[in-house]
N, C-alpha and C positions, 0 to 999 in steps of 0.2 A: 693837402696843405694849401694849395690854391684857393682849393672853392671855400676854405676858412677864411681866408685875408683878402679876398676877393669879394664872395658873397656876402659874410659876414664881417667885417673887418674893414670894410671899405677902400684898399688897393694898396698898392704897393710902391713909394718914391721917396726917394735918399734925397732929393734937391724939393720937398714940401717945405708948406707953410702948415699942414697939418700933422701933428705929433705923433697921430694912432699910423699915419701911412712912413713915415720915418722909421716908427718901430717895426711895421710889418718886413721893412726890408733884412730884420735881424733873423726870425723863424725863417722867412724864406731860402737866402742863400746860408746860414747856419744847418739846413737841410740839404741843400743844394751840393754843398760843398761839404760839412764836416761828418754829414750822415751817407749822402749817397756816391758822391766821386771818392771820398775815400775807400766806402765799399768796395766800390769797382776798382780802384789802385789795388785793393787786397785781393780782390781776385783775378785777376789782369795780369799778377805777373806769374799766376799758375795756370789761367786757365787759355790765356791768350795763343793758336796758334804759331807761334813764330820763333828765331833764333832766338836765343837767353840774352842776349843784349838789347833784342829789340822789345822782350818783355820787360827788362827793367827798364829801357827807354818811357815808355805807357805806363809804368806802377810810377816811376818818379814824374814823368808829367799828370797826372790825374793826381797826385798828391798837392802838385807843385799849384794846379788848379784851385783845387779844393782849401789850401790853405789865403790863396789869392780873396778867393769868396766870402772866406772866415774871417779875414782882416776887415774887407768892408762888412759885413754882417756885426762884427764887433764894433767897428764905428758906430756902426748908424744906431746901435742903442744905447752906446753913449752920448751920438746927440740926443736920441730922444731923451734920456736925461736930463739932458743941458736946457732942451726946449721946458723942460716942464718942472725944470728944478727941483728934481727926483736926485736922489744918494746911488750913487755904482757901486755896486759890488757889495749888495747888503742881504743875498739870500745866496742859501745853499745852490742854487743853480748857477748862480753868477762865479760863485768860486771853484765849482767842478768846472763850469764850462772853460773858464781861464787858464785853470791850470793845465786841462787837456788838451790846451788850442797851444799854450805854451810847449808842454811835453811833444805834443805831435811836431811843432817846429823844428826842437832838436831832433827830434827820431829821426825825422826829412834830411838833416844839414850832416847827420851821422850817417845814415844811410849813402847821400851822397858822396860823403870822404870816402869813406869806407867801401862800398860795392859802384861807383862810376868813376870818381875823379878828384884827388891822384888814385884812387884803391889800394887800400892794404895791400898787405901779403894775401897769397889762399892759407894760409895757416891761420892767419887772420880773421880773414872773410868767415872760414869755414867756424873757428870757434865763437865768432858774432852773431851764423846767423840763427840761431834756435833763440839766444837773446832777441836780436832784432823782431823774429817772425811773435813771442811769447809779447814782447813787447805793442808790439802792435795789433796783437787782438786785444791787449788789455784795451788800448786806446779807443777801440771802436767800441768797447764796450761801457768807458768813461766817458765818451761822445753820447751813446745811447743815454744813458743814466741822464747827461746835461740835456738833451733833448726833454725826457719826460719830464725831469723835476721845471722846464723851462716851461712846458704847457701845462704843468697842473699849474705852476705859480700863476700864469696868465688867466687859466680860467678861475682860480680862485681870486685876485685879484677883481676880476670882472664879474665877478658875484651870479658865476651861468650853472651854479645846480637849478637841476630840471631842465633846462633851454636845450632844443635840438644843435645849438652849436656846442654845450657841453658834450653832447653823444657823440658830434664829430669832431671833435680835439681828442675824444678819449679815442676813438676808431684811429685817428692821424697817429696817438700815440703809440698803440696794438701794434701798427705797419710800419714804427721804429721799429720797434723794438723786435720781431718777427723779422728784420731784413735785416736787421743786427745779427741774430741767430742764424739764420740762413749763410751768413758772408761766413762768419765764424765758421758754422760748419762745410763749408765748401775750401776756406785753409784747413781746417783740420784734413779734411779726406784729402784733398790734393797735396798736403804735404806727407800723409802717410800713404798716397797710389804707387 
């Protein structure tokens, strides 16, 4: 993702005068945050050495991160937008990724009533959490999906069939999607160890 918007894309700043670096900041931390510290929240509170409370401590802080990064990442393509007087929210990417950045909010604000503070009943908890866990691989999986329709929009948009930065948007996408699976399968088996 770097050496895309870095080498290719020419850098990455939320407080420019140029539009292409305002947008870079939305793949970046929308990677940063909704593709990879999620991950790790999801596996963080399985695979994290420590008492159960200090694993959900780590699963809800790295969420709580990752939605932090989403917000600005969400901004900043909305100004670029605004910079270049472009329409939001007019492609299949923009709509999965909205609605998952939404859904993931509530998942976070339910998860926190519910398993830290005040916390349900355990009768409670316990009938939540195969929802909850079900629920949030869908999410990383609705993350994934916005990620890739967000770079094929981008390279079709920028007209790079043929160009070695289409070979590497398409590899950037492989390494979603592959690290999506991998998380996926890593709750799968630690919730069935």
């Amino acid at each position: 993702m770097l050496i895309w918007l870095l080498h290719y894309r020419g850098g990455i700043e939320y407080d420019s005068d140029n539009p292409a670096r305002v947008f870079n900041v939305h793949p970046f931390l929308m990677f940063c945050g909704f593709i990879f510290l999620v991950g790790q929240a999801m596996m963080a509170y399985k695979t994290v050495p420590a008492a159960k409370q200090a694993q959900k401590v780590v699963h809800m802080v790295l969420h709580l991160i990752g939605i932090a990064l989403g917000i600005v990442g969400i901004a900043a393509v909305f100004r670029f937008h605004d910079m270049i007087g472009a329409e939001d929210m007019f492609s299949l990417h923009s709509w999965i990724g909205l609605t998952t950045f939404i859904m993931l909010g509530l998942q976070w604000l339910l998860g926190l009533v519910t398993y830290m503070f005040p916390k349900a009943s355990l009768e409670t908890r316990s009938r939540m959490m195969p929802w909850h866990i079900s629920f949030g691989r869908a999410l990383l999986y609705m993350a994934v999906a916005a990620a890739l329709t967000g770079l094929m929009q981008r390279e079709t948009l920028l007209n790079l069939r043929g160009h070695a930065e289409a070979r590497l948007i398409n590899f950037t996408g492989l390494c979603i999607l592959l690290f999506g699976i991998f998380v996926d399968l890593s709750v799968a088996m630690a919730h069935h160890a």
